[in-house]
C-alpha positions in Angstrom: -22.6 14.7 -131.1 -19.4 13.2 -130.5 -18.8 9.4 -129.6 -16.9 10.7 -126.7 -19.3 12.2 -125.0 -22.7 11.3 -123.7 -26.5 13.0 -124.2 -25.7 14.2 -120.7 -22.8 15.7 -121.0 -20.4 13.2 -119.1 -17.5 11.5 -121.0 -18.3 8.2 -122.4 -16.3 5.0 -120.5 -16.4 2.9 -123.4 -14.9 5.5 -126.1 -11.4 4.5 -127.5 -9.9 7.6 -126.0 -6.5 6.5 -124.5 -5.9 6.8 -120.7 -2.3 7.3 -119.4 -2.6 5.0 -116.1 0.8 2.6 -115.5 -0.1 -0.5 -114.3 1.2 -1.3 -111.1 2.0 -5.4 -111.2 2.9 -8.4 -109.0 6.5 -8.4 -110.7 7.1 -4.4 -110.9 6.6 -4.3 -107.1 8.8 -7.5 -106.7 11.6 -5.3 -108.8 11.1 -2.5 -105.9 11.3 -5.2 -103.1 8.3 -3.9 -101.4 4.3 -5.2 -101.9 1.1 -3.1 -100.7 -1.3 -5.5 -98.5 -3.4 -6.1 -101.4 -0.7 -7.4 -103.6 0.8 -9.4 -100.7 -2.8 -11.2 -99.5 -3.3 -12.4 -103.6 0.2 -14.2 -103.1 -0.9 -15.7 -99.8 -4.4 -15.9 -101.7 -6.5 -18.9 -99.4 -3.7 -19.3 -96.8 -4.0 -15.3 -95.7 -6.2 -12.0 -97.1 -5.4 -8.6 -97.1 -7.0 -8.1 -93.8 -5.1 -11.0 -92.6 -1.7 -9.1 -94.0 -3.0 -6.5 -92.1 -3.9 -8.4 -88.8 -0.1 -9.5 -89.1 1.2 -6.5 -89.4 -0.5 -4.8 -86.4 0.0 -7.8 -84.3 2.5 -7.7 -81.3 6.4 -7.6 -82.3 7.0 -10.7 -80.3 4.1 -12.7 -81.6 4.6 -15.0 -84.0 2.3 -13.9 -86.6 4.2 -10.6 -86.7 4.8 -9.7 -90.1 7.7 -6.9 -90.3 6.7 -3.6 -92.6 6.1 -0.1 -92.4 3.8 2.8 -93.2 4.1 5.1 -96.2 5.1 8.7 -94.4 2.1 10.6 -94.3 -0.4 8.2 -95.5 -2.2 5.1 -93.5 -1.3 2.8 -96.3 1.5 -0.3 -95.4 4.4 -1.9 -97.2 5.7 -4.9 -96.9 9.3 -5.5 -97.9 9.9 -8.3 -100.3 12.4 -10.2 -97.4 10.1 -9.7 -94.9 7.0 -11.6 -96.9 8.8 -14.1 -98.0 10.3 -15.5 -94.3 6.9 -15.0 -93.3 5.4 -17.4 -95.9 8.6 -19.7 -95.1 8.1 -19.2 -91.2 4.5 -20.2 -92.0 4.4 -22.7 -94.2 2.9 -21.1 -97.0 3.1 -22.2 -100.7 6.0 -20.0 -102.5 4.0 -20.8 -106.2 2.7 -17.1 -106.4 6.2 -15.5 -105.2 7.3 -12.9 -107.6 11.2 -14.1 -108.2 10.5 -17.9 -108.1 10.1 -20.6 -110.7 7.2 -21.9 -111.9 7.9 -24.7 -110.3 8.3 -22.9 -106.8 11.9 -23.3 -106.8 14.3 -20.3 -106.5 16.6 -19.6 -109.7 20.4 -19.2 -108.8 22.3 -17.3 -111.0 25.5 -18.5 -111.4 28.9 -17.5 -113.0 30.5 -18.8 -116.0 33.4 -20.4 -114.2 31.2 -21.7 -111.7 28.8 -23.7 -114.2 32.1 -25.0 -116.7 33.0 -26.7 -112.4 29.8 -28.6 -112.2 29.9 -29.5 -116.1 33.3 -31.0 -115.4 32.0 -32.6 -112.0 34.3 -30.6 -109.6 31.5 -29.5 -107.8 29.3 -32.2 -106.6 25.7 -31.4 -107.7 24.4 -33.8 -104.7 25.5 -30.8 -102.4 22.6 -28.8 -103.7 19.6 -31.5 -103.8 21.0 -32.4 -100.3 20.0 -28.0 -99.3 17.0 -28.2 -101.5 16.1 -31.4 -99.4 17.0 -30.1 -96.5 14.9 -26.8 -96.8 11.7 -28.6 -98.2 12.1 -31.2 -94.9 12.7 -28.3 -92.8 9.7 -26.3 -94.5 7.5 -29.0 -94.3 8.2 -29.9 -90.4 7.6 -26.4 -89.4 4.2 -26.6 -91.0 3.4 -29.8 -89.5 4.5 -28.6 -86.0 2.7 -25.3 -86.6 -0.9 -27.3 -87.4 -0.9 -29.7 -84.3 -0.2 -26.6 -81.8 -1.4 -23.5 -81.5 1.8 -22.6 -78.8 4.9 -22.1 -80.2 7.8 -24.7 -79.9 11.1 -22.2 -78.7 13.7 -24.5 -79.0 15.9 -24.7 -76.2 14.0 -22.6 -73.6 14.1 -23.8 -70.1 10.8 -22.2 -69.1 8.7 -25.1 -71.5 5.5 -26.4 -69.8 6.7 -29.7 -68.6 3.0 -30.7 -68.7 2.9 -30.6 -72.0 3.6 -34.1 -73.3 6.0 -33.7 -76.5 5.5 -37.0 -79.2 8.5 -38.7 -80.3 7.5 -37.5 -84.0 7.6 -33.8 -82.9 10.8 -34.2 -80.4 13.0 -35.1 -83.7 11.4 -31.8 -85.4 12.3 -30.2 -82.6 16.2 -31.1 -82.3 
């Protein structure tokens, strides 16, 4: 009897036999700029599961939990494009640590030219200007979230139809502007 197969006939799981299966990972989706709903709710992992992805997805257009992707032609299974995820986690509030493409750090990696880098070696380009965006984006990340936690409603900036009822805190109103 061969190690390959068991007394009952069936192939044995554990032999050494090798498979051909390609392993379908985090950053070879990331490469395609598309993630199934599994791959996206492990990024979101404890903010949003798969069936949340999936709640998001079906929601209304205009709702704000709308999450932009599209079915696989014949099939019932989703994609999400890469874009699409990642102004959703932004929109949202989410952490960005598990985002194929980022840092470990959660920052995003520029690539820059040559010439560019010898500029900011020789100070002509003032590296203040990009703490001040990366500032910026983290304040404005972190606002949205806070805004997003104390109200259920959405805050549309601008909009003359706003419940004048609803009594807007000085904290908020400067989030707002």
């Amino acid at each position: 009897m061969s190690s390959e197969t068991l007394p009952s006939g069936g192939e044995n799981p554990t032999s050494d036999k090798k498979k051909d299966y390609k392993v379908k990972t985090l950053q070879d989706s990331a490469e395609l700029g598309v993630f199934t709903t599994g791959q996206a709710g492990k990024i979101c992992k404890g903010y949003c599961s798969q069936q949340g992805i999936i709640r998001c997805y079906d929601a209304d257009p205009s709702s704000p939990e709308y999450l932009k992707s599209f079915r696989v032609p014949g099939s019932r299974f989703r994609r999400i494009p890469k874009v699409e995820l990642y102004k959703f986690m932004m929109n949202h509030g989410l952490p960005m640590d598990r985002f194929p493409g980022l840092s470990e750090n959660g920052e995003v990696e520029i690539i820059i030219d040559e010439k560019t880098a010898e500029s900011i070696a020789r100070g002509e380009i003032p590296t203040e200007v990009a703490q001040q965006i990366a500032d910026w984006t983290s304040v404005n990340r972190n606002a949205s979230y806070r805004l997003l936690q104390k109200s259920a409603d959405p805050i549309v900036q601008g909009s003359s139809d706003s419940d004048p009822e609803t009594p807007i805190q000085e904290s908020d109103a400067a989030l707002v502007e």
